[in-house]
C-alpha positions, 0 to 999 in steps of 0.5 A: 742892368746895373743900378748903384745906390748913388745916394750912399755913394755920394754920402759916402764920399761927402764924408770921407774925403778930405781937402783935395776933394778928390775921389775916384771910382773903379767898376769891376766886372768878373770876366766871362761869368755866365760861362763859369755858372755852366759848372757851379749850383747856384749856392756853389756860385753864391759862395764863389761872388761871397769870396771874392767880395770879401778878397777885394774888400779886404785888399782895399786901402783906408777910405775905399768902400766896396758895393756888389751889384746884382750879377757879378760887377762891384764897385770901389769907391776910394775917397782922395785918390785920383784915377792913376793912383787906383789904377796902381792899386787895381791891378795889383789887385788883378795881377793876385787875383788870379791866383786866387781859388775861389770856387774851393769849397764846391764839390765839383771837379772845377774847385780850382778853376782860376777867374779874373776879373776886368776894370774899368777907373774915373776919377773927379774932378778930371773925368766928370764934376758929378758922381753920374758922370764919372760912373759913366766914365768908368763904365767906358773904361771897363767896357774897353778893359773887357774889349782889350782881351780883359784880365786888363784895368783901363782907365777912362780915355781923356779928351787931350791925348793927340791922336795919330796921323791919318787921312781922312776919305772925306772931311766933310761927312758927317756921324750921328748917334743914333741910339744908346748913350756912353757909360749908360746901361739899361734893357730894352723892355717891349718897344721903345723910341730910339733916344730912350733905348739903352744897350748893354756891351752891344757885339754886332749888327746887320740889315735886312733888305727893308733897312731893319738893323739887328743888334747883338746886345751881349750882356742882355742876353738879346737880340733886338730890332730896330725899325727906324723909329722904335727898338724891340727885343725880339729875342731873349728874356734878358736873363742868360740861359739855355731855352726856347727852342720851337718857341718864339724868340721872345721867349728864349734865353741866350748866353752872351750872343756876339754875332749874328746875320740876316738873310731870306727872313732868317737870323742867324745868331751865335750864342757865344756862352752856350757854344751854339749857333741859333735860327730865328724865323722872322716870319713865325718868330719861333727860334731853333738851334742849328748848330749845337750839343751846347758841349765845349769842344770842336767835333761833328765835322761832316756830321749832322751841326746839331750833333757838332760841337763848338768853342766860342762861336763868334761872328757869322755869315750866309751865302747865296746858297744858304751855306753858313759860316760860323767863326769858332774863336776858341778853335780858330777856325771857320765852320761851314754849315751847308744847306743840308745842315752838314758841318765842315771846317772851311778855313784853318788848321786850328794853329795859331800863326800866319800863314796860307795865303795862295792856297786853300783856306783849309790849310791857312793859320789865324791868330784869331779870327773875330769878324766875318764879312759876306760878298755874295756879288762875287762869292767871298767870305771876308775874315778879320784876322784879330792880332794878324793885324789884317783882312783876309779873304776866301775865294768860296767856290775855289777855296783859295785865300789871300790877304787883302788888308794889312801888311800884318804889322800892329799900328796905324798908318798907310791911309792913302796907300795900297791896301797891303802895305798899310799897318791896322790894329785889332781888326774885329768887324768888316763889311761890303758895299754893292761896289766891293769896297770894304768897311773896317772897324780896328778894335785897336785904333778905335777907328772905322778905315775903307778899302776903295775897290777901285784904286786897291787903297785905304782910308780913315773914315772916322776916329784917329787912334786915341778912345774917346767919347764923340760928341760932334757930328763932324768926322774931323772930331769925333772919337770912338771907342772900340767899334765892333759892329758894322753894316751897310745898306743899299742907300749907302747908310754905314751903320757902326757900332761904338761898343765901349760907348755902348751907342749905335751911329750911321753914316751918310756915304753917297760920296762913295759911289765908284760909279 
């Protein structure tokens, strides 16, 4: 959790700025750190946080203060500047930064390893007329900074931008928030009631069969659980790390989890920075590794999984068979997992491209695959091709993919026409209703779009293009930014993930019934 002192902020800024009154703030975060603490001894990383706060402090222009969190996020504070000045200033910053050796007094063979960072900007009085909320507005900003590949400044989304022509599936449904609030970091301590729960960059979501959803809270090392009234952490301590295996799950440590599943009383958890994939029994409560040596890389193939390594494992789903299918970004491929705990690759010949479609998976090229999406009604697995600007799918018991969603160009249009012809951007999360429709979350778009099963066309469910921070309930005016998590239950509640507001919404779709 991140904590500033507010009141020597505010301070700060009393003084210092002049008769515009303008101020703006920049939060920076160190991008992909706790995969780069798995090199360093803790003085080696206390040295490395020292020497880029004494860069950055010392790049900064007259009346900016710098202050450090306790992990690796700073903030700037720079008095008579409004937001597109600073974001001129930042990433002039980030474009020398990473040139940068900022680990070259460690002893270890990554002394010259090169880091980056991502931020996020706001400034008073145009996003916020208090401290409190222009923090918050930064925080957004870094958060689709972080979304946007990170090595990236964005600035906090503004509420007149006009947002890109669409058709709605149906104006008059409705989206609640229910948990988490926009720009607002905490951690989830034992049980608390939804409207006090606080996510942290939360990645994924699904249900199980009694309505239970699970959340991959990232940047908290966690996993929790919420029942319809309360949210519980059920796996992680909250600290990043390594542990916990033939313990319970509470006890565990996690390394940035992104992706998990729910099935037959199991959850299947990627545990992205330690390169493994987890098994929590929600039975016992005791956790596992199924997939593991915790070792960077992409071998094991038709080995034992704990003898396997991955590279970034993402998103992750089961059949009806008990077979696992792991995405492992990094290598840009699909694992399989059988119920032997054999590991194979499913899809992909690790080349960056598009191609394969009418033949086998195994053959296929990706440009990154993020989410994955499970029919088990029909045996299909559904990938979210990243920067191929579409959704494929895989035939699992013949092997054979197509694309289903997407004509493979970045941008936004097609709603009400067939689903191959339309273009999306950044497609990052899907999933299936009992009917076969799909549900799709563009990272791009900031939009949720659905596939209709029956009539092979596409629609906008909610947003419009443009980030934003929704505040209605109508699907009409409500803006997201960056959704990242979906899933569907059997009373045709969508559950969505608002990732760059850091907040869990549903939607009510009894309207979709294809019957």
């Amino acid at each position: 959790m991140i904590s500033w002192p507010n009141d020597e902020l505010q301070s700060f800024l009393l003084k210092n700025c002049g008769q515009s009154k303008e101020y703006a703030i920049c939060i920076i975060d160190i991008d992909f750190f706790t995969r780069i603490c798995r090199h360093f001894s803790v003085n080696e990383l206390n040295d490395i946080i020292k020497n880029i706060w004494t860069y950055l402090n010392n790049r900064l222009p007259i009346g900016a203060k710098i202050w450090k969190s306790e992990g690796d996020e700073f903030l700037i504070a720079v008095s008579d500047c409004n937001k597109n000045k600073l974001d001129e200033i930042i990433d002039n910053i980030r474009k020398d930064f990473r040139k940068q050796k900022f680990a070259i007094n460690s002893y270890k063979n990554y002394s010259n390893i090169l880091i980056s960072f991502s931020a996020g900007i706001a400034s008073y009085p145009i996003d916020g007329l208090d401290l409190y909320t222009v923090i918050k507005k930064s925080i957004v900003g870094l958060f689709l900074a972080k979304a946007y590949r990170r090595n990236r400044v964005v600035k906090a989304p503004e509420t007149n931008t006009i947002g890109c022509e669409r058709e709605l599936y149906n104006k008059e449904l409705k989206i609640n928030i229910i948990l988490g609030s926009c720009g607002e970091i905490g951690k989830i301590n034992g049980k608390v009631n939804a409207y006090q729960a606080r996510l942290w960059e939360p990645q994924a979501i699904d249900i199980d069969e009694s309505g239970r959803i699970y959340i991959a809270d990232q940047n908290n090392n966690s996993i929790l659980m919420y029942d319809g009234l309360m949210v519980s952490r059920i796996v992680g301590t909250g600290m990043f790390g390594y542990s916990g295996d033939g313990g319970l799950g509470i006890n565990a440590m996690l390394n940035k989890p992104t992706g998990l599943t729910v099935y037959d009383n199991k959850v299947y958890i990627t545990d992205t920075g330690n390169d493994v994939v987890r098994l929590l029994d929600l039975k016992t409560g005791i956790i596992s590794t199924l997939a593991r040596t915790s070792e960077t890389g992409y071998s094991g193939d038709s080995g034992l999984a704990t003898n396997a390594c991955l590279n970034k494992p993402g998103g992750i789903v089961v059949d009806a068979d008990y077979n696992g299918y792991i995405n492992d970004i990094a290598n840009n491929v699909i694992r399989k997992v059988d119920k032997h705990n054999i590991i194979t690759t499913f899809a992909g010949t690790g080349q960056y491209g598009y191609s394969g479609d009418g033949g086998q998976a195994s053959q296929a090229t990706f440009a990154e695959v993020y989410g994955l999406g499970i029919n088990r009604r029909i045996g299909c697995v559904y990938l979210a091709d990243y920067f191929n600007h579409c959704i494929r799918q895989i035939d699992i018991k013949t092997g054979i993919i197509n694309t289903i969603v997407g004509s493979g160009k970045e941008g936004y249009s097609g709603d009400g026409e067939n689903a191959l012809e339309v273009c999306l951007n950044r497609p990052v999360a899907i999933c299936a209703d009992d009917k076969d429709n799909l549900f799709i979350a563009e990272s791009g778009n900031h939009c949720i779009r659905f596939y209709e099963a029956q009539t092979k066309k596409i629609y906008t469910l909610v947003g419009d293009g443009v980030a934003g921070i929704g505040e209605s309930d109508s699907v009409t005016n409500f803006r997201l930014a960056n959704p990242n998590g979906l899933a569907v239950d059997i009373n045709k509640n969508l559950y969505l993930l608002d990732g760059a507001n850091n907040r869990l919404c549903s939607m009510k779709l009894e309207v979709i019934n294809n019957e």
